[in-house]
PQR file of N, CA, C, O and H, with PARSE charges and radii, in Angstrom:
ATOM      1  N   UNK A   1       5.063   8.502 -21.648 -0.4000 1.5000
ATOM      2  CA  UNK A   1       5.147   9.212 -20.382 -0.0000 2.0000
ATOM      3  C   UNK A   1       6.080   8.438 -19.464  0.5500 1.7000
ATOM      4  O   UNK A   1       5.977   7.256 -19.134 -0.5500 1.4000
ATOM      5  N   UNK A   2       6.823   9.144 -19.183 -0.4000 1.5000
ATOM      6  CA  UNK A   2       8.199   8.850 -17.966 -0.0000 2.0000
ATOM      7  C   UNK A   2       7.679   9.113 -16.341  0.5500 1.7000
ATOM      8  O   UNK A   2       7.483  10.260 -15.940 -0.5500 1.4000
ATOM      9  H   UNK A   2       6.907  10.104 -19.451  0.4000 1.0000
ATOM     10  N   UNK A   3       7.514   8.104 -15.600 -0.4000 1.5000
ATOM     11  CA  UNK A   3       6.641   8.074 -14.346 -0.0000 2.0000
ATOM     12  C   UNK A   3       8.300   8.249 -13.648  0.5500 1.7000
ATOM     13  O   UNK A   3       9.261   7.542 -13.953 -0.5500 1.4000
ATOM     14  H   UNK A   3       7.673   7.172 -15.926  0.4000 1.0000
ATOM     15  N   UNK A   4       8.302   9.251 -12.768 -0.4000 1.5000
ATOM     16  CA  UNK A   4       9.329   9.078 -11.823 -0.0000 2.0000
ATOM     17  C   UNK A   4       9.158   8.789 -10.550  0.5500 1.7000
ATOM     18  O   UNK A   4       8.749   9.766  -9.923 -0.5500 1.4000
ATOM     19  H   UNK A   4       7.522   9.826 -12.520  0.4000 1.0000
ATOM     20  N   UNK A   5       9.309   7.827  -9.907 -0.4000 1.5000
ATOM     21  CA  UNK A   5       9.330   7.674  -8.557 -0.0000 2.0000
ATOM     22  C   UNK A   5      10.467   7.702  -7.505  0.5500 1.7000
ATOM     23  O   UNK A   5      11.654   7.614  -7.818 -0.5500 1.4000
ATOM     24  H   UNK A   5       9.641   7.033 -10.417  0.4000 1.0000
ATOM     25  N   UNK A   6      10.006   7.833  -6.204 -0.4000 1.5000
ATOM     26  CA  UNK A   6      10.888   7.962  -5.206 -0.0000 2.0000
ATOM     27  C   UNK A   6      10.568   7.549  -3.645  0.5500 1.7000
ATOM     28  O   UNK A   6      10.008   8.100  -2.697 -0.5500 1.4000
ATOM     29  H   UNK A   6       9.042   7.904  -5.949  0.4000 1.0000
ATOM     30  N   UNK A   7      11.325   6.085  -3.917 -0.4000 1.5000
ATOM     31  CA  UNK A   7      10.949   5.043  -2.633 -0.0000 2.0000
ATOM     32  C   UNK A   7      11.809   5.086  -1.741  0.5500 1.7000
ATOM     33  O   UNK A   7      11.612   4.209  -0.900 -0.5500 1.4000
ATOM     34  H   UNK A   7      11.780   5.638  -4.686  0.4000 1.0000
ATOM     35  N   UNK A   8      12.913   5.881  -1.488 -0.4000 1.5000
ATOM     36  CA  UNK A   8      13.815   5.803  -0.832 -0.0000 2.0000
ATOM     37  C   UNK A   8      13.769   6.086   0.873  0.5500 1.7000
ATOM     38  O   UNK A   8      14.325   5.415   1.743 -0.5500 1.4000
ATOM     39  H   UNK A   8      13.073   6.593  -2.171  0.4000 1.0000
ATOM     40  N   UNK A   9      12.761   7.530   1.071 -0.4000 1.5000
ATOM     41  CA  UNK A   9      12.145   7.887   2.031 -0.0000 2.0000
ATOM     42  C   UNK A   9      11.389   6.212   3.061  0.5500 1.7000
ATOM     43  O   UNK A   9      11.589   5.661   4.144 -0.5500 1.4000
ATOM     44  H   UNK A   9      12.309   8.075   0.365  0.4000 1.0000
ATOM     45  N   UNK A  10      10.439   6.010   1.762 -0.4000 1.5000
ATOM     46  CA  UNK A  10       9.906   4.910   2.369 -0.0000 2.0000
ATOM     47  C   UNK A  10      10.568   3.516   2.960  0.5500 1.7000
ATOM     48  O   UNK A  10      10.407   2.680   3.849 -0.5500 1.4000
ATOM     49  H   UNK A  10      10.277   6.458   0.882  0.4000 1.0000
ATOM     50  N   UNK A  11      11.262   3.787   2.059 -0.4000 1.5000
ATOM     51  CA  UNK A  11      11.988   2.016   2.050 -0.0000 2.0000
ATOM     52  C   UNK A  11      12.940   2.139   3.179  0.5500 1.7000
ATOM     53  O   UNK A  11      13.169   1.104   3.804 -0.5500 1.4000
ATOM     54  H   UNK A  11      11.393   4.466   1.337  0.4000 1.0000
ATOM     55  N   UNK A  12      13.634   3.418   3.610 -0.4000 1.5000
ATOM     56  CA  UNK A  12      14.443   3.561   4.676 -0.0000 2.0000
ATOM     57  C   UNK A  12      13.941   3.965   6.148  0.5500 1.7000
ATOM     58  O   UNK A  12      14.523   4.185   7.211 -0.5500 1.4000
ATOM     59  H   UNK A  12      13.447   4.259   3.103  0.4000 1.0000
ATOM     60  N   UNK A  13      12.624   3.964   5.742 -0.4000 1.5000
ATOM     61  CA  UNK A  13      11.948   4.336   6.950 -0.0000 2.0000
ATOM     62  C   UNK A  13      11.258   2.830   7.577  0.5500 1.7000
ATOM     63  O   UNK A  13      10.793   2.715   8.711 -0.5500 1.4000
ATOM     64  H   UNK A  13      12.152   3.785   4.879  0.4000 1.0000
ATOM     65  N   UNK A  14      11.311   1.941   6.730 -0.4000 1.5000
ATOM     66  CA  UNK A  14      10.724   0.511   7.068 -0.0000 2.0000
ATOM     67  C   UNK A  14      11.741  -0.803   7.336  0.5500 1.7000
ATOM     68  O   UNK A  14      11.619  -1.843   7.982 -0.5500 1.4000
ATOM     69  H   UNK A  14      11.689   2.035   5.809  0.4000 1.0000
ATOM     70  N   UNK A  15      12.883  -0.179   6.449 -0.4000 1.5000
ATOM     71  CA  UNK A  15      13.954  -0.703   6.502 -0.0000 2.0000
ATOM     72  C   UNK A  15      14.634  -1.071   8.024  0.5500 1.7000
ATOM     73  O   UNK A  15      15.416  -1.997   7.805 -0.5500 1.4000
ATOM     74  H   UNK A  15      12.983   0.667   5.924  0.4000 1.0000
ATOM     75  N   UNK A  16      14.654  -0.820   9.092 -0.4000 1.5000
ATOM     76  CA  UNK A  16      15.023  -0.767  10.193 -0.0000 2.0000
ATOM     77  C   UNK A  16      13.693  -1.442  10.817  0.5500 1.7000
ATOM     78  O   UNK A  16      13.678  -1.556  12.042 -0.5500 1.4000
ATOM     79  H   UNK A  16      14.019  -0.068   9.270  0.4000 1.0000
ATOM     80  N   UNK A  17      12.869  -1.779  10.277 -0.4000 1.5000
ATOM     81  CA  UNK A  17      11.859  -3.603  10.834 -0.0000 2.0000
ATOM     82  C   UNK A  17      11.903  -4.619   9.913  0.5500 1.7000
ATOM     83  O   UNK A  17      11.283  -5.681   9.852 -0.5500 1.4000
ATOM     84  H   UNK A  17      12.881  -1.686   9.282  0.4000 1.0000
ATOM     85  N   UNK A  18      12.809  -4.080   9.144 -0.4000 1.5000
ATOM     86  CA  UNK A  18      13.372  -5.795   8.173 -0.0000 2.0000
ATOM     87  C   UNK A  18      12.429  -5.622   6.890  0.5500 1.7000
ATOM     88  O   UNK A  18      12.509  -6.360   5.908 -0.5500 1.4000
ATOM     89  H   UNK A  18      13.312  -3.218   9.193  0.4000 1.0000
ATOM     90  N   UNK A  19      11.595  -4.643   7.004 -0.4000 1.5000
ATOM     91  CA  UNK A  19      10.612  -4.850   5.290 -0.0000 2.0000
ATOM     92  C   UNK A  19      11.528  -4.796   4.115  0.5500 1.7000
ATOM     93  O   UNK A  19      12.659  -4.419   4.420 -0.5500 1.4000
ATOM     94  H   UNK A  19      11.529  -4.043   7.802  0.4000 1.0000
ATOM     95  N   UNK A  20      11.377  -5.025   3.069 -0.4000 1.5000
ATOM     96  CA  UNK A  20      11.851  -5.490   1.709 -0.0000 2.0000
ATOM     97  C   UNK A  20      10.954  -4.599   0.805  0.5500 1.7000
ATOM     98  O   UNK A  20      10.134  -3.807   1.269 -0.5500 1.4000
ATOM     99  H   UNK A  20      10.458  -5.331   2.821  0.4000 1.0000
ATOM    100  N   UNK A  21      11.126  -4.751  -0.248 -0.4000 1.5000
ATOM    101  CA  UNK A  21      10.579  -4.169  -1.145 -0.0000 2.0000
ATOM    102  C   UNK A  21      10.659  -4.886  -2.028  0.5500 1.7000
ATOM    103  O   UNK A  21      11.748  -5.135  -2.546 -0.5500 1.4000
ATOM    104  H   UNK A  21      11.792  -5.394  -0.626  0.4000 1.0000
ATOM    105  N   UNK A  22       8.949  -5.681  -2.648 -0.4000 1.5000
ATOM    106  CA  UNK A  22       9.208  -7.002  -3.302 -0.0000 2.0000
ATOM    107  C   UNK A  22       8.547  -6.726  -4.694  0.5500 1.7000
ATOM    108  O   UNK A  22       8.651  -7.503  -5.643 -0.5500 1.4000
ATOM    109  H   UNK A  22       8.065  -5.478  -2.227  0.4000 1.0000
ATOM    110  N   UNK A  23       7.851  -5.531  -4.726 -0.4000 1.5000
ATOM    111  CA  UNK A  23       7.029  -5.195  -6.392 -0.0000 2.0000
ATOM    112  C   UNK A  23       6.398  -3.765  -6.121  0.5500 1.7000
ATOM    113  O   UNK A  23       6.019  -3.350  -5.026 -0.5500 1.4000
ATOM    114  H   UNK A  23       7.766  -4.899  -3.955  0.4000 1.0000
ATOM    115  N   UNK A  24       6.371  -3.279  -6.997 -0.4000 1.5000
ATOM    116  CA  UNK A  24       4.618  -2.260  -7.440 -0.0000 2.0000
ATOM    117  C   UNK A  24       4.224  -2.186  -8.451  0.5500 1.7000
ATOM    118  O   UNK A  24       4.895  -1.900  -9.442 -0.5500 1.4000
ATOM    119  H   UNK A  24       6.679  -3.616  -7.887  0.4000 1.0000
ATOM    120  N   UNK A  25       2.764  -2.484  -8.422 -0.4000 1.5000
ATOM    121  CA  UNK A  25       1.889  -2.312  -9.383 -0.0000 2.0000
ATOM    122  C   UNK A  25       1.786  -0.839  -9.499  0.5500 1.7000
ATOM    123  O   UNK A  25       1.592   0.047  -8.666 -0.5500 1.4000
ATOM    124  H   UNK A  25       2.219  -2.717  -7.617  0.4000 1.0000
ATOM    125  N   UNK A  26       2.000  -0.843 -10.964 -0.4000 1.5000
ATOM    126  CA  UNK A  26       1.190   0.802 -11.166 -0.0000 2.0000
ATOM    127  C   UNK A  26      -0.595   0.693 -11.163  0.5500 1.7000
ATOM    128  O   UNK A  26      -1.132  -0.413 -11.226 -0.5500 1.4000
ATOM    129  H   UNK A  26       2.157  -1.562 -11.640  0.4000 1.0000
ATOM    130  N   UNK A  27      -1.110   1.505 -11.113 -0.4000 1.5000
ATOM    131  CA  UNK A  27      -2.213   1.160 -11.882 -0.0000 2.0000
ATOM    132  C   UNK A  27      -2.793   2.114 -12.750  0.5500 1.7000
ATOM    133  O   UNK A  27      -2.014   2.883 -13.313 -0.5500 1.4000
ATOM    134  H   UNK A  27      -0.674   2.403 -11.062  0.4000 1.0000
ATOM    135  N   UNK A  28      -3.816   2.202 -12.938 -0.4000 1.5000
ATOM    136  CA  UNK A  28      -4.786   2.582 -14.207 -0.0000 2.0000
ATOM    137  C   UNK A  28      -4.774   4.184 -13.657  0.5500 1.7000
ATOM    138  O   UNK A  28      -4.514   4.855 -14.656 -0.5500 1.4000
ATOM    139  H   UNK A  28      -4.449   1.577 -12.480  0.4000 1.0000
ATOM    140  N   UNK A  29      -4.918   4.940 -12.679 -0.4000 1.5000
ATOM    141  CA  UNK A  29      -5.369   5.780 -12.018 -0.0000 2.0000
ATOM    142  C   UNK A  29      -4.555   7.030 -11.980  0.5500 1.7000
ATOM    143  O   UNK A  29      -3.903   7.296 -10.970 -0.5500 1.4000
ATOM    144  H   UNK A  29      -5.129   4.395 -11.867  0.4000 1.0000
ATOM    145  N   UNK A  30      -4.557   7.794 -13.001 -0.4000 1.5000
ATOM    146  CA  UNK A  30      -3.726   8.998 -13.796 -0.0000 2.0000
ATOM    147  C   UNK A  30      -4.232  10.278 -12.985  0.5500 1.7000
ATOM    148  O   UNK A  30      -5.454  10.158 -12.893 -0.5500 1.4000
ATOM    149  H   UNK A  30      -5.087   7.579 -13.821  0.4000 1.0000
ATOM    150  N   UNK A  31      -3.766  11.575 -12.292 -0.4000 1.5000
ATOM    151  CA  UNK A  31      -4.415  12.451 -12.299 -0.0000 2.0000
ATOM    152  C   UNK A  31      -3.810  13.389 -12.728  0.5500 1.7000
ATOM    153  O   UNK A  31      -2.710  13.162 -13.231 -0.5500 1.4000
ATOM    154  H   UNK A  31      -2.774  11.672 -12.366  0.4000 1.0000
ATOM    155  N   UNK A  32      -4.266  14.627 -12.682 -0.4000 1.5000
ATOM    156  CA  UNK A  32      -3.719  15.927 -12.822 -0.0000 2.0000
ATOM    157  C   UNK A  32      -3.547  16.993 -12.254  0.5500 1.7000
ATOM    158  O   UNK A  32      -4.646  17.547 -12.230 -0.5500 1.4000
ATOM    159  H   UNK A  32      -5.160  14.811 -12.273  0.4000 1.0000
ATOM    160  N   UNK A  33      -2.612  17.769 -11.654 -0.4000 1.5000
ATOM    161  CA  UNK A  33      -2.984  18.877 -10.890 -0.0000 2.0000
ATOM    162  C   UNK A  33      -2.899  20.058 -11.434  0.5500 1.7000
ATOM    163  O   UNK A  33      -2.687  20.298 -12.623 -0.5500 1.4000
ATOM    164  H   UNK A  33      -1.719  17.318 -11.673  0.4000 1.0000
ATOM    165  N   UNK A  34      -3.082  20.899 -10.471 -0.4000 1.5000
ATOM    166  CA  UNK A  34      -3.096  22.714 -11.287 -0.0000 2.0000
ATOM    167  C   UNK A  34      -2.209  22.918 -11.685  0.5500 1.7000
ATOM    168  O   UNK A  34      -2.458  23.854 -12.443 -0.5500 1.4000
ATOM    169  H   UNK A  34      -3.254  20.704  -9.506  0.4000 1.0000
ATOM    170  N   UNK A  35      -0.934  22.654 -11.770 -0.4000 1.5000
ATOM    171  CA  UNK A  35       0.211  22.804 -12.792 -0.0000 2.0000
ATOM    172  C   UNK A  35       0.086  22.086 -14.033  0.5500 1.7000
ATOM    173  O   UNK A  35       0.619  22.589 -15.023 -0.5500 1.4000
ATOM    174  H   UNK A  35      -0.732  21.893 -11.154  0.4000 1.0000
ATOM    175  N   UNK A  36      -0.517  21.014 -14.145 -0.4000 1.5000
ATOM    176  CA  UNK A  36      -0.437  20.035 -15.211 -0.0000 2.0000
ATOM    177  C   UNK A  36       0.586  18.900 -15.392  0.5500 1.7000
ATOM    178  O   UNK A  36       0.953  18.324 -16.416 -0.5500 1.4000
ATOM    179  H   UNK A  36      -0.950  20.605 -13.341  0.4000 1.0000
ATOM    180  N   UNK A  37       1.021  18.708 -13.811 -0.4000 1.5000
ATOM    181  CA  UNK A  37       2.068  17.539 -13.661 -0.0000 2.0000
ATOM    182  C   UNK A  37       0.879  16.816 -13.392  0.5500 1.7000
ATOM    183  O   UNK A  37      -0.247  17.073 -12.964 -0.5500 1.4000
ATOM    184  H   UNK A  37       0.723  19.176 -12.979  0.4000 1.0000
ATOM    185  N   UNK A  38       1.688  15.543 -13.900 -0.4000 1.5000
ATOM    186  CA  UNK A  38       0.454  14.089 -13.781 -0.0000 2.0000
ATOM    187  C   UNK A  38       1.257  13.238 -12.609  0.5500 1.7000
ATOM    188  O   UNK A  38       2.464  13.258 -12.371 -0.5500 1.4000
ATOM    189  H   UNK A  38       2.602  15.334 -14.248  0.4000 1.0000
ATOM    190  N   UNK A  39       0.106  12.407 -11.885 -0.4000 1.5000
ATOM    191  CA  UNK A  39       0.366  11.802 -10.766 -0.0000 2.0000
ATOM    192  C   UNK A  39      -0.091  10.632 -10.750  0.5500 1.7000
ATOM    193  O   UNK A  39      -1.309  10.698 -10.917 -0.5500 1.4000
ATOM    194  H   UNK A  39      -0.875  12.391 -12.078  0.4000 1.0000
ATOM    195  N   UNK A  40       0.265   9.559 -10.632 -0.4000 1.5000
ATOM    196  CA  UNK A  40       0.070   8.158 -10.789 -0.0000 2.0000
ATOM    197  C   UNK A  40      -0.284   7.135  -9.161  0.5500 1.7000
ATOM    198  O   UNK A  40       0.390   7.119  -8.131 -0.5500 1.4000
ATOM    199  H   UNK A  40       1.255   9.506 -10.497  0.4000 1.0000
ATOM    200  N   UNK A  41      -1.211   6.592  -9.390 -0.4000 1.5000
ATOM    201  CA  UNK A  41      -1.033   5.517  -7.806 -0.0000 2.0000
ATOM    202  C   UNK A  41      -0.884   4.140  -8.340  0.5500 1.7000
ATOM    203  O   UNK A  41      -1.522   3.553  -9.214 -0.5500 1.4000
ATOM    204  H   UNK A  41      -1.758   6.604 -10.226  0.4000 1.0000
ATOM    205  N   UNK A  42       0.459   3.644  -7.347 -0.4000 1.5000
ATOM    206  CA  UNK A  42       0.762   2.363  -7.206 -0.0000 2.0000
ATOM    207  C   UNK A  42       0.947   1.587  -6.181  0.5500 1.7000
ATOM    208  O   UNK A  42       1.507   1.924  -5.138 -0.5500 1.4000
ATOM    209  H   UNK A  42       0.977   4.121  -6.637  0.4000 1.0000
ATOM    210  N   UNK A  43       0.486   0.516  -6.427 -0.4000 1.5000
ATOM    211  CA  UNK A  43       0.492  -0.740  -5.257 -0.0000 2.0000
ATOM    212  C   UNK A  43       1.740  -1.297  -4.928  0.5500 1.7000
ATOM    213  O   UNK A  43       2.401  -2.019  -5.674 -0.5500 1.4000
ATOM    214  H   UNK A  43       0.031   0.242  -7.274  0.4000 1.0000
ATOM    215  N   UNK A  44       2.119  -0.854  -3.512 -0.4000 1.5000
ATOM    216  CA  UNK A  44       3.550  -1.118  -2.988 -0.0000 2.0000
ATOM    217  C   UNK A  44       3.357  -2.751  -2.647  0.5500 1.7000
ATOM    218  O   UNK A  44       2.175  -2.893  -2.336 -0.5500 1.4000
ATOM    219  H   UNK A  44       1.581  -0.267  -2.907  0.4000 1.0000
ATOM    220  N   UNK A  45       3.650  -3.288  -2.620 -0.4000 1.5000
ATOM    221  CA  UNK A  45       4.170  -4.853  -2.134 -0.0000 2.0000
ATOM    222  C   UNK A  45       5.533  -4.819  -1.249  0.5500 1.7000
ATOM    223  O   UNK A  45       6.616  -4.641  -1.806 -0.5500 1.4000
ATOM    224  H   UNK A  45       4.611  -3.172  -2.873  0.4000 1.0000
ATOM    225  N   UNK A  46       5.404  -5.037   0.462 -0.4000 1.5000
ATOM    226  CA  UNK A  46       6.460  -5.207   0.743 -0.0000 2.0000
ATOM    227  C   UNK A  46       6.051  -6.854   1.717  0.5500 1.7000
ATOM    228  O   UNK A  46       5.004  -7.482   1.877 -0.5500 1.4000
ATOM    229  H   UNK A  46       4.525  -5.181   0.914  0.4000 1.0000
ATOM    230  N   UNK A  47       7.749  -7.097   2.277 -0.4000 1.5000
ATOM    231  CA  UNK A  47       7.518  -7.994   2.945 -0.0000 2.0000
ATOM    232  C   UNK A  47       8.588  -8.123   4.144  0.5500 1.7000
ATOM    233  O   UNK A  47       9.468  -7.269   4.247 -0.5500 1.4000
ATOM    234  H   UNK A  47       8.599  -6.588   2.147  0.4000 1.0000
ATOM    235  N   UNK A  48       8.527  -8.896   4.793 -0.4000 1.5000
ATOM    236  CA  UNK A  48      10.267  -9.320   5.940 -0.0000 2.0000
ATOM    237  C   UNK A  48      10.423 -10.349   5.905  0.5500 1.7000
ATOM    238  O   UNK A  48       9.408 -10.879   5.451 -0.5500 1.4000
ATOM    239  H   UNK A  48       7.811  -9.589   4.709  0.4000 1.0000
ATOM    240  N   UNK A  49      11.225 -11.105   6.154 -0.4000 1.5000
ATOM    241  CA  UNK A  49      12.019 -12.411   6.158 -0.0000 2.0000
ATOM    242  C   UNK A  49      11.564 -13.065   7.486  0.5500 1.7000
ATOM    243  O   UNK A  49      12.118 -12.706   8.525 -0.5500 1.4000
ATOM    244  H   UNK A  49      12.049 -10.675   6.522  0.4000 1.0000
ATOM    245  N   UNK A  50      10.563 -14.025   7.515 -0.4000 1.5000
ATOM    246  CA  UNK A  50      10.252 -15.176   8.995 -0.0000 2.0000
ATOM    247  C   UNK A  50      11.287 -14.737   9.971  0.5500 1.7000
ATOM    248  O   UNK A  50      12.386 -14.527   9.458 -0.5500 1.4000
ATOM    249  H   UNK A  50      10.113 -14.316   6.671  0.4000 1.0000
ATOM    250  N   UNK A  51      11.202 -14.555  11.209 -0.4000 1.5000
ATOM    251  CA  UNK A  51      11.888 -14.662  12.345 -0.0000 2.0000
ATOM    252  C   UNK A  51      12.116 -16.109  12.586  0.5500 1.7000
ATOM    253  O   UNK A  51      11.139 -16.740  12.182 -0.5500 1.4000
ATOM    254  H   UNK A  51      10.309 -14.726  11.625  0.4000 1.0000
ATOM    255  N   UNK A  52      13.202 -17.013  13.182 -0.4000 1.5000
ATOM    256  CA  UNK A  52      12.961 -18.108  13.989 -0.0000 2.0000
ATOM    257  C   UNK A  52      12.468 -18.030  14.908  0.5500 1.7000
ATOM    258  O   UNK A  52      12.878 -17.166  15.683 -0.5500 1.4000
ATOM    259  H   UNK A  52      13.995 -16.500  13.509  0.4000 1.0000
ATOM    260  N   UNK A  53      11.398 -18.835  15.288 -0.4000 1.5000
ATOM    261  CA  UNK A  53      10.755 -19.118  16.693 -0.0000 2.0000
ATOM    262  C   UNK A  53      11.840 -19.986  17.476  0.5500 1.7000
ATOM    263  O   UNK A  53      12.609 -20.819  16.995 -0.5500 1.4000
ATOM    264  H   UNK A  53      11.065 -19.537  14.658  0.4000 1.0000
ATOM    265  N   UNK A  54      11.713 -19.600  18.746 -0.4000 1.5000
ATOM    266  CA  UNK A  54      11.917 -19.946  19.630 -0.0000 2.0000
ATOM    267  C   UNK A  54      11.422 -21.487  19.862  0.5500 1.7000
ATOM    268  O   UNK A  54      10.194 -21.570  19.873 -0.5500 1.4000
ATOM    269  H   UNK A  54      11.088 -18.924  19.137  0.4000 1.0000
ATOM    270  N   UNK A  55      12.177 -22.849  20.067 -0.4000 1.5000
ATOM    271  CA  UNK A  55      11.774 -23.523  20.371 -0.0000 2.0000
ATOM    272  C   UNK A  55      10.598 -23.670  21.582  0.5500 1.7000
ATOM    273  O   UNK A  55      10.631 -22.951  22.582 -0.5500 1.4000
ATOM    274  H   UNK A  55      13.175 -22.782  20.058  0.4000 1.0000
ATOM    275  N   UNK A  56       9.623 -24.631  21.374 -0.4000 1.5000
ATOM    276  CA  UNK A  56       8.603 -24.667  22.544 -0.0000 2.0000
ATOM    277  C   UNK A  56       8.923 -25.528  23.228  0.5500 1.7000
ATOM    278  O   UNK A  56       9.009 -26.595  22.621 -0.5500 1.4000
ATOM    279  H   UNK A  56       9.596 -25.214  20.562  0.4000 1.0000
ATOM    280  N   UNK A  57       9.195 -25.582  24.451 -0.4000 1.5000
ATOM    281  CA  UNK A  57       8.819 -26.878  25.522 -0.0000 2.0000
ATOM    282  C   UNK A  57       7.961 -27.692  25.322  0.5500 1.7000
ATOM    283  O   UNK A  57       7.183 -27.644  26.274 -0.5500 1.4000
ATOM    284  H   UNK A  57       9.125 -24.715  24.944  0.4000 1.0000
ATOM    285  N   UNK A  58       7.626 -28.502  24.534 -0.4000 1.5000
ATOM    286  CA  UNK A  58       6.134 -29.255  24.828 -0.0000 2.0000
ATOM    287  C   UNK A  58       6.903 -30.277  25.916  0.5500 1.7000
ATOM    288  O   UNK A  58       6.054 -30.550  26.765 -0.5500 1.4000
ATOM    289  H   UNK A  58       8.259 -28.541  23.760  0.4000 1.0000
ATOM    290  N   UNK A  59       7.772 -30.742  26.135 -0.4000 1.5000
ATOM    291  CA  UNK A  59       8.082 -31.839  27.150 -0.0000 2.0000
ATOM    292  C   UNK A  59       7.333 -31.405  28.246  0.5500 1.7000
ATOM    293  O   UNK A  59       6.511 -32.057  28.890 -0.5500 1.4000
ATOM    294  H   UNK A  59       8.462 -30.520  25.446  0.4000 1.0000
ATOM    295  N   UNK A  60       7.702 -30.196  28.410 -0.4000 1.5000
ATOM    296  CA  UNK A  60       7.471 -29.659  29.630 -0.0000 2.0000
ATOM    297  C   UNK A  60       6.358 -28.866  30.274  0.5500 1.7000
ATOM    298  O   UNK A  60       6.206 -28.088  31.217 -0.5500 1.4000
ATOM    299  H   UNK A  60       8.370 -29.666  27.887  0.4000 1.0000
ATOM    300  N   UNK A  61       5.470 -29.582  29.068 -0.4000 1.5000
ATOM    301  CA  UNK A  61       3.991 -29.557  28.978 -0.0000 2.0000
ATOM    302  C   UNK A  61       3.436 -30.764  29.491  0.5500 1.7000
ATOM    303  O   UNK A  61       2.635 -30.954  30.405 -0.5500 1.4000
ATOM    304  H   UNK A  61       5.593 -30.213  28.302  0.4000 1.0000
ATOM    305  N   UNK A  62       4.172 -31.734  28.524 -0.4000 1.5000
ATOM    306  CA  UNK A  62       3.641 -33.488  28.986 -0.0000 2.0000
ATOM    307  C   UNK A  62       3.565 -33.549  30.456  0.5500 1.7000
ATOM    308  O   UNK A  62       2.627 -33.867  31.188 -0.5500 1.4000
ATOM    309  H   UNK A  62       4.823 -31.580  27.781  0.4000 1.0000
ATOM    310  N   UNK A  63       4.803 -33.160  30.727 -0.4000 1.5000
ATOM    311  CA  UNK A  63       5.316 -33.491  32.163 -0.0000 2.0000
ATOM    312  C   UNK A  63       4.358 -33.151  33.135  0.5500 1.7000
ATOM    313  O   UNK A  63       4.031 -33.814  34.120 -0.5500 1.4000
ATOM    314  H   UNK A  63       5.564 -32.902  30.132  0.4000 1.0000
ATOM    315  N   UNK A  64       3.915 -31.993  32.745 -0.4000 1.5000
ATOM    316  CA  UNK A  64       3.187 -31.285  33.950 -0.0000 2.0000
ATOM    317  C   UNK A  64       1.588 -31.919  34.121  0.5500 1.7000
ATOM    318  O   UNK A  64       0.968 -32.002  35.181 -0.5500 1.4000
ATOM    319  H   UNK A  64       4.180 -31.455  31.945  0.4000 1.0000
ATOM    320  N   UNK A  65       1.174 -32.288  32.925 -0.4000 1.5000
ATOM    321  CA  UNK A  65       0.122 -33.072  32.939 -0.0000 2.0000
ATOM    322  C   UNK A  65      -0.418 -34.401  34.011  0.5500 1.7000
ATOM    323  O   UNK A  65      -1.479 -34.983  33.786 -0.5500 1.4000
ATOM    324  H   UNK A  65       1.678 -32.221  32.064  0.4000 1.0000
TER
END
């Protein structure tokens, strides 16, 4: 069985807050509908890349102390 998917919707809709697309699990979980096309669920894995923080003042923490 040939699973076809289509992440493109998704991935371009997340794409514009930096998410990635890093795996999917298929899993075990087959169904069927009234046509007799089969439908599969899989575990998306995404992620984004760390922002740099902003340096903190702590001097200017001490100081105030």
């Amino acid at each position: 069985v040939e699973v076809q998917t289509d992440y493109v919707p998704l991935l371009n809709s997340l794409a514009v807050y930096g998410w990635q697309l890093t795996c999917v699990l298929p899993t075990p979980i087959v169904k069927t509908n009234r046509e007799g096309n089969l439908s599969t669920k899989q575990i998306v894995f995404l992620q984004r890349p760390s922002l740099p923080q902003k340096a903190k003042k702590k001097e200017s923490k001490v100081n105030n102390l």
